[in-house]
C-alpha positions as CSV (number, residue, x, y, z in Angstrom):
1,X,-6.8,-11.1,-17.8
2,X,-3.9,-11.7,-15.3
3,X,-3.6,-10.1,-12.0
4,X,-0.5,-8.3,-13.5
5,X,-2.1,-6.8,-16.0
6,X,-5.1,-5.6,-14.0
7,X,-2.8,-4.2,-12.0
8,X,-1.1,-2.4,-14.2
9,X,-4.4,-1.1,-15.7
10,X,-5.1,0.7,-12.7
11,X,-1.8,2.7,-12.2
12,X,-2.1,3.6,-15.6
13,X,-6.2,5.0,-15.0
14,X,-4.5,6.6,-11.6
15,X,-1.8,8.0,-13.7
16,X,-3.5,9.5,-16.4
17,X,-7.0,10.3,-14.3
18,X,-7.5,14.0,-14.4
19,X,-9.2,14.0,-11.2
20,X,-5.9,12.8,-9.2
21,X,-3.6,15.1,-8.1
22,X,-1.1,13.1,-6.0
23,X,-0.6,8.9,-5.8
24,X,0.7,6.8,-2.7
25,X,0.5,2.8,-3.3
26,X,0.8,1.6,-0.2
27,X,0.5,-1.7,-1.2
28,X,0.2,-4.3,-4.1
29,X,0.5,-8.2,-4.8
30,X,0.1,-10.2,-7.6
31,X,0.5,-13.9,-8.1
32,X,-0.9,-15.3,-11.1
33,X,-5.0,-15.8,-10.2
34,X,-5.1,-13.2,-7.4
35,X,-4.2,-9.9,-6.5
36,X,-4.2,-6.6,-4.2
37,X,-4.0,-3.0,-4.7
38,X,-4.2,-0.4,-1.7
39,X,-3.3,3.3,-2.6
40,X,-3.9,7.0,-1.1
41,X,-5.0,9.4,-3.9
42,X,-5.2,13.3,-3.5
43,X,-8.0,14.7,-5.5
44,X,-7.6,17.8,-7.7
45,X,-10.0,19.9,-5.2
46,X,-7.8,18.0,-2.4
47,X,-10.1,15.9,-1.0
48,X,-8.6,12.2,-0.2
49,X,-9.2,8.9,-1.4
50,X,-8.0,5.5,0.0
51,X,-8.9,2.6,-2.0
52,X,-8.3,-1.0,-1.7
53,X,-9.6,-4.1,-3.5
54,X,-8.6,-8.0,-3.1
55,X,-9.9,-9.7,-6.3
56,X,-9.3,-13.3,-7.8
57,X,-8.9,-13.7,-11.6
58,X,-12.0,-16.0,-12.9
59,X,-12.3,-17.1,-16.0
60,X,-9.9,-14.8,-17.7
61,X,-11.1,-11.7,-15.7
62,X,-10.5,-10.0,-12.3
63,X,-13.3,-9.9,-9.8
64,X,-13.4,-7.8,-7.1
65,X,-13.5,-10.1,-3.6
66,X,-13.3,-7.4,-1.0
67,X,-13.2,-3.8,-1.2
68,X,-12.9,-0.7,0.4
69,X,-13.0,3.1,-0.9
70,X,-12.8,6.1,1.7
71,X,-13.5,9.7,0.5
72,X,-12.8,12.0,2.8
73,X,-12.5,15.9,2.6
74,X,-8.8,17.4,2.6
75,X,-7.7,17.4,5.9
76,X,-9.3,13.6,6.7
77,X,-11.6,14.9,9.4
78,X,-15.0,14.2,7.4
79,X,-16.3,11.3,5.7
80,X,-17.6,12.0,2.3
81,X,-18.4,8.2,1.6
82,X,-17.2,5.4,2.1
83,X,-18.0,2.0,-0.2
84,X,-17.6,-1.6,1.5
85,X,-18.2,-5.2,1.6
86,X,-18.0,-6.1,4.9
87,X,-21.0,-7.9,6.3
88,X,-22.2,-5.6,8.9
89,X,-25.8,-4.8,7.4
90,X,-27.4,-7.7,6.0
91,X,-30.7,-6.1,6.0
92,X,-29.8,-4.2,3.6
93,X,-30.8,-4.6,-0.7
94,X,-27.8,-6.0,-2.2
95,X,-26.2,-7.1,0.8
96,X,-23.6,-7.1,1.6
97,X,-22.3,-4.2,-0.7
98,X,-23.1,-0.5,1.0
99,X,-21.8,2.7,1.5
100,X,-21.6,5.1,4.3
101,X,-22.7,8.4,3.6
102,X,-21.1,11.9,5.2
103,X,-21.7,10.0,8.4
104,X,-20.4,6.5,9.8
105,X,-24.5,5.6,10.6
106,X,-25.8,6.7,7.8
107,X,-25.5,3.6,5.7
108,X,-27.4,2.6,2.3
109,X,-27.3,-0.1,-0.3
110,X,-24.9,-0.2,-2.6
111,X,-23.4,-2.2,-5.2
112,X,-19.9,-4.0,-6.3
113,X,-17.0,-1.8,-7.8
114,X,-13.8,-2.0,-8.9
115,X,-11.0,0.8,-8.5
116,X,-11.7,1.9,-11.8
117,X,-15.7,2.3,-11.8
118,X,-15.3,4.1,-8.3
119,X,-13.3,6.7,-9.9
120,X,-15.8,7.4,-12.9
121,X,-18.7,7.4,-10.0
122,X,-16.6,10.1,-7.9
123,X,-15.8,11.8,-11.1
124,X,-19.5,12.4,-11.6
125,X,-20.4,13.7,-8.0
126,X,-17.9,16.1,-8.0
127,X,-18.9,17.3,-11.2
128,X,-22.6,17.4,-9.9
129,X,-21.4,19.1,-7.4
């Protein structure tokens, strides 16, 4: 898969994604065997999501490289959770992939996503409630 087409994958998921209210791509590159996406979503219950991923196309498919996805509430004052691959916790199972939860020290393993499986994952805890 190009980086082209991945990209264009995820506008059309944002696009058609019930659970999106609102789109802002701040950002996105493609050159043939890497790309980058960075958008600001609004939620249908109004929280906000920013999400961005670098990834390399591998053997015919896009891996993510770097990643991060901020859920806040609507009016950005409270972190929900927040998904990353920076190397701050290498303690941690699965290192270096964690996620911040409700609180920017309260951190727990996590594991690599992509745009697309974030959504489905946030999908499911708001449903959960």
């Amino acid at each position: 898969m190009l980086s082209q087409n991945y990209l264009a994958e995820i506008k059309t998921q944002l696009n058609s994604n019930k659970l999106i209210e609102n789109i802002e791509i701040v950002k996105e590159r493609a050159i043939p065997d890497q790309g980058y996406f960075r958008a600001r979503l609004t939620l249908n219950n109004g929280d906000f999501l920013e999400v961005a991923e670098f990834f390399k196309v591998e053997n015919g498919q896009c891996i993510t490289v770097t990643y991060s996805y901020q859920w806040m509430n609507s009016s950005q004052t409270q972190l929900k959770k927040r998904w990353d691959n920076v190397e701050h916790f290498p303690d941690l199972p699965n290192f270096p992939h964690h996620v911040h939860v409700g609180d920017e020290l309260i951190v727990q393993a996590s594991e690599s996503r992509n745009i697309l499986q974030l959504l489905v994952l946030i999908e499911q805890e708001i449903q959960n409630g």
